[in-house]
N, C-alpha and C positions, 0 to 999 in steps of 0.2 A: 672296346674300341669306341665303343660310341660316348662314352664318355670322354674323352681326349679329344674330340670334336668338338663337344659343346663347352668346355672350359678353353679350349682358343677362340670360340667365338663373341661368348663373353668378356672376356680379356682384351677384344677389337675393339667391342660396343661400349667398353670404357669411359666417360667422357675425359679429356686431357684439362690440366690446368692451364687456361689460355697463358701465353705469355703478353706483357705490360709494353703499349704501345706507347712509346717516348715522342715527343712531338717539339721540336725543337722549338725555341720564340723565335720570333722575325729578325731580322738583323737591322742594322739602323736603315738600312738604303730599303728597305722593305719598308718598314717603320714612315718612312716619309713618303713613300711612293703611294702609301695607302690613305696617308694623312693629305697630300696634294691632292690628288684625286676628289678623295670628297669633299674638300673646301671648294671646288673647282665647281661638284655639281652643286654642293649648297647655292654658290652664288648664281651661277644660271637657272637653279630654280627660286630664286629670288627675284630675279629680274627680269624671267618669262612672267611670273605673277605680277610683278611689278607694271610692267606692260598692258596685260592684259587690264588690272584696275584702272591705269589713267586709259587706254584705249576706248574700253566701251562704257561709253559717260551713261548715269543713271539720273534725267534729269527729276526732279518730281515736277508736282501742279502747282504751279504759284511761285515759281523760281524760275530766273532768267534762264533759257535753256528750254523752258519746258511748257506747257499751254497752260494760259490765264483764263480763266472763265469770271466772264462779268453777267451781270444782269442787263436787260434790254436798256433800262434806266439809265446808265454811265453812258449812253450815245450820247452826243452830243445835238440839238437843234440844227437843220441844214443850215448853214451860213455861221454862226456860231462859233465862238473861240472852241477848240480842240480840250479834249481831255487829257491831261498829262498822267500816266501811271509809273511813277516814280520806280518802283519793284519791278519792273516790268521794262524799264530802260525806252516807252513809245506812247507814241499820242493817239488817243483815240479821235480822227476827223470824219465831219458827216459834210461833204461837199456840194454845194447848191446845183442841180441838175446832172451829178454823178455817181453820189454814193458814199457809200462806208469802205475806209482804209483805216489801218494799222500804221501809222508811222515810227521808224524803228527813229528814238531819239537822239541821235548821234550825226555831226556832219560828215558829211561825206569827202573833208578834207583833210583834217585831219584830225579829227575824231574828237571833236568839242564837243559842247551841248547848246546846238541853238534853246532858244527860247522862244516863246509865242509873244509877240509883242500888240497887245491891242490896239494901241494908236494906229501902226500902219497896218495891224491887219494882216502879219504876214510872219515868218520865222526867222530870227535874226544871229547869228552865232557871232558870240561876244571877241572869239578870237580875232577873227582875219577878216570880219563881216562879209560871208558869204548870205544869202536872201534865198527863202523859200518861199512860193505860197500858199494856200493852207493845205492844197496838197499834195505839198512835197515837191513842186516843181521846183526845178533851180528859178531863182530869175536874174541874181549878177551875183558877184564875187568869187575865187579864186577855187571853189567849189565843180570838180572835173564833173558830177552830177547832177542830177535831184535824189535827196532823201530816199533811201530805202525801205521798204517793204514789210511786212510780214505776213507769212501767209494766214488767212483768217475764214473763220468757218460763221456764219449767222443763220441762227433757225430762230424763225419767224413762231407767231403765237398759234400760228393754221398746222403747225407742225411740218412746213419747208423748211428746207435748211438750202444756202448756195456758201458756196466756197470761192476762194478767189483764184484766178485761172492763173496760171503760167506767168506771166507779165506781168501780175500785181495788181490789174484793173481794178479800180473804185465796185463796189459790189451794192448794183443798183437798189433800192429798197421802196421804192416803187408805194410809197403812204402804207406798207404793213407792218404792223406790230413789231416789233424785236421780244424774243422771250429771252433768249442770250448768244453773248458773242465766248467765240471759244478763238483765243489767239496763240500761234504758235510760236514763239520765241526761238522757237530751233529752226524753223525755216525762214529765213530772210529771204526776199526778193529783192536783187540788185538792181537798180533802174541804171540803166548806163546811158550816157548821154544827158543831153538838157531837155531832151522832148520827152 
């Protein structure tokens, strides 16, 4: 008897031939439903990336955008014709009894390029002749301002450094050294108004 036991148990613990799982293909309406979809995320994930590169600008050093570092040298003498830096779109001015400004080179009308004109001594934009003085004040033509801004860092040879405040003010220099100026092209300072 005890043999008839263990030949049906054996016979249980048999392994079975699995049977062959058929898998039907997609049908067409499946077929595009899978195909719509993923062109759908392709292109929102195209154009999330997309976004995100032009949103967060990478400006470097030495490109409009981004801070210029000169040497103390490139100031200009107080009273003095201004420095133009071409790559840098602004004038370097050192004005007699006020200080060092950044002038961003662009009128503030619509958007010419005055010029420094030494004869009168003053900034004169070729278009609509609006007049600045040498620092950036309006003083006539169709110009709703005066000259813009930028914000600008100067560290001295004593190893001071001042920044220019809020409002753009001239950044007194008081007879000390310049070792360099560091200008920031990403931050403009608006002057609104004629004062």
């Amino acid at each position: 008897m005890a043999t008839a036991s263990v030949t049906k148990v054996a016979a249980a613990e048999k392994p079975t031939k699995a049977q062959a799982v058929v898998v039907d293909p997609p049908s067409r309406r499946e077929f595009l439903y899978y195909i719509w979809g993923a062109s759908i995320v392709l292109i929102l994930g195209q154009s999330t990336a997309g976004l995100i590169w032009f949103s967060l600008p990478r400006f470097k050093a030495g490109e409009f955008g981004g801070v210029f570092s000169y040497p103390g040298d490139d100031v200009p003498e107080a009273g003095a014709a201004p420095t133009s830096i071409p790559s840098g779109r602004f004038w370097l001015s050192n004005i007699p009894g006020q200080g060092f400004v950044a002038l961003y080179g662009v009128c503030t009308h619509l958007g010419c390029l005055p010029k420094w004109v030494p004869t009168n001594n003053r900034f004169e934009c070729p278009c609509h002749g609006s007049k600045f003085e040498l620092s950036g004040m309006w003083i006539e033509g169709p110009a709703p301002r005066s000259m813009d801004r930028f914000k600008t860092r100067v560290v001295f040879t004593d190893g001071t450094s001042v920044e220019t405040n809020e409002k753009g003010d001239p950044i007194p220099l008081d007879g000390k050294q310049i070792a360099r100026i560091d200008v920031n092209t990403g931050a403009r300072v608006r002057r609104d108004g004629h004062v």
